[in-house]
C-alpha angles and dihedrals in degrees: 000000000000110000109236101242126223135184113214109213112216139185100257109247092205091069131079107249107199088212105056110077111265084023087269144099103269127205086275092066095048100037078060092052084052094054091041095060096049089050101054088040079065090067120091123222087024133125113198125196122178130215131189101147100095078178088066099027085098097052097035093049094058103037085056108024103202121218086233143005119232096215101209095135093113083161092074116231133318076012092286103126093201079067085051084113087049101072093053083053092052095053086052092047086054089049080235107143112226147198113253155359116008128237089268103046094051088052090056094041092054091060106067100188088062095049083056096050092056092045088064092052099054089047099251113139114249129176117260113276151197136188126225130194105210085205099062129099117240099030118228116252141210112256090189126061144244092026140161124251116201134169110251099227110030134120131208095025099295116166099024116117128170084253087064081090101085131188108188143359105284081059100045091046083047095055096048096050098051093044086057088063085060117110115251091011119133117140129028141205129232111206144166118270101251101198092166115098124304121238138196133185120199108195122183128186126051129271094250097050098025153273135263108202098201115210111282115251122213129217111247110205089161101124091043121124102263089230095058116084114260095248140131094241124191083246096066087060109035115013119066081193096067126099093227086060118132084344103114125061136188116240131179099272108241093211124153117252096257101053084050090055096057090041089060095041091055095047094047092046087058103036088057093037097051095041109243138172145235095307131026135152126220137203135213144158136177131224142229082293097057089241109129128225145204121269122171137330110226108192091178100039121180107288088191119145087234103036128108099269092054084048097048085047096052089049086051090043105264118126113210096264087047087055092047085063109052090061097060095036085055085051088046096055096034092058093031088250107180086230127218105302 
């Protein structure tokens, strides 16, 4: 029997990446890749090649065509997240099929305005919102306080600070400002300060073949300082200097079954309207009303041992290298992919 053989596509360590702390991949990356490993050796009729050298993707790729690539390089390529939709288009250019998000979907995804645009009109309840360009002179500013500053296009939280919670205009103008230095950072958002849970959906499978809703998960910011803003901040991730370090936990969300309802239907809704593909995350969280909001899409979510999807999927039954396979055998099914055996 022939192993079907998949390249897993990986973030080059070699390389400097402007969103981990130092520039760098850190112990915490590595330590993933690890995991990762030992999880896919765990699948049987599988052949697994890594690949971390965006210098040698190219040449590799070609020399040893996979069946399948295994799409984890949530750094974009060559480590520049802004070229995160390039590494699918690479994998088309190469006529090599792939797990996850296409080029296009992961465009509209990374501009979040535009996500937002699209939720209202398809009904789905979203936080007030403007749109700065961090170009312009003079800058916009908020006309309701307290109220969250975010990059526009970011992923994991960069950008977000626990000074991203403004009060008046000297703040507001601060933030921007200082959001303006970052690199890759050109436009903001100005949104209303959601201090209601936090929600997130994993949701696994394709439209056409069917979706698994994995349990929500709910933010716990339980053990934070009371004085610090209730938010996910780059530094919780990423910084053990932060005070937000270590300091936020997941926990299975206790919601009632019609607000779970509309947070599947809204997830569903986006996941088929924004095309994506065999694995996505999705982030609300309500307001002072209970009504909960969109977030953020997120079409490459963390695959992490550790992260919030491999959390959601052992709550629902699913072990990491389970859920492993479920995404490619998602990607399998979607492209009519013959599959290990």
């Amino acid at each position: 029997m022939q192993a079907f053989k998949v390249a897993v596509l990986l973030g080059d360590p070699r390389l400097p990446y402007a969103y981990a702390m130092g520039g760098v991949f850190g112990d915490e990356e590595l330590l993933a890749v690890e995991h990762l490993r030992e999880a896919l050796s765990r699948l049987p009729g599988y052949r697994f090649s890594f690949h971390d050298d965006h210098s040698r993707w190219i040449d590799d790729l070609r020399a040893d065509p996979p069946d399948l690539a295994l799409n984890l390089c949530d750094t974009g390529f060559r480590n520049d997240w802004e070229l995160e939709r390039d590494v699918p288009a690479l994998m088309e250019i190469l006529g090599i099929p792939y797990t996850g998000a296409d080029p296009m979907s992961i465009s509209l995804t990374t501009d979040k305005a535009l996500v937002r645009a699209l939720a209202v009109g398809q009904g789905i309840p979203v936080p007030n919102e403007t749109y700065v360009d961090l170009a312009a002179t003079p800058l916009t500013l908020p006309t309701i306080y307290p109220c969250l500053i975010k990059p526009n296009s970011s992923g994991g939280s960069f950008g977000i600070t626990q000074d991203c919670v403004v009060r008046d205009a000297a703040e507001a103008e601060a933030y921007l400002r200082w959001l303006a230095e970052q690199p890759g950072v050109v436009d903001a958002l100005i949104q209303d300060f959601l201090t209601g849970p936090e929600y997130t959906l994993g949701l696994v499978g394709n439209i056409a073949s069917g979706l698994t809703v994995l349990p929500p998960l709910e933010i716990d910011y339980s053990a934070l300082d009371p004085d610090l803003p209730p938010i996910l901040t780059h530094g919780s991730k990423a910084d053990p200097d932060s005070p937000y370090w270590d300091k936020l936990g997941f926990r299975r969300a206790e919601i009632d079954e019609v607000t779970r309802s509309q947070l599947v239907e809204h997830a569903v809704r986006l996941f088929r309207r924004l095309g994506l593909r065999d694995y996505a995350r999705i982030d609300f969280r309500a307001g002072e009303d209970g009504q909960p909001r969109l977030l953020d899409v997120n079409t490459n979510p963390t695959w992490y041992w550790d992260g919030k999807l491999a959390l959601m999927a052992e709550w629902a039954g699913h072990s990491y290298h389970e859920l492993l396979c479920l995404i490619l055998e998602a990607a399998i099914s979607r492209q009519g992919l013959g599959g290990p055996g």
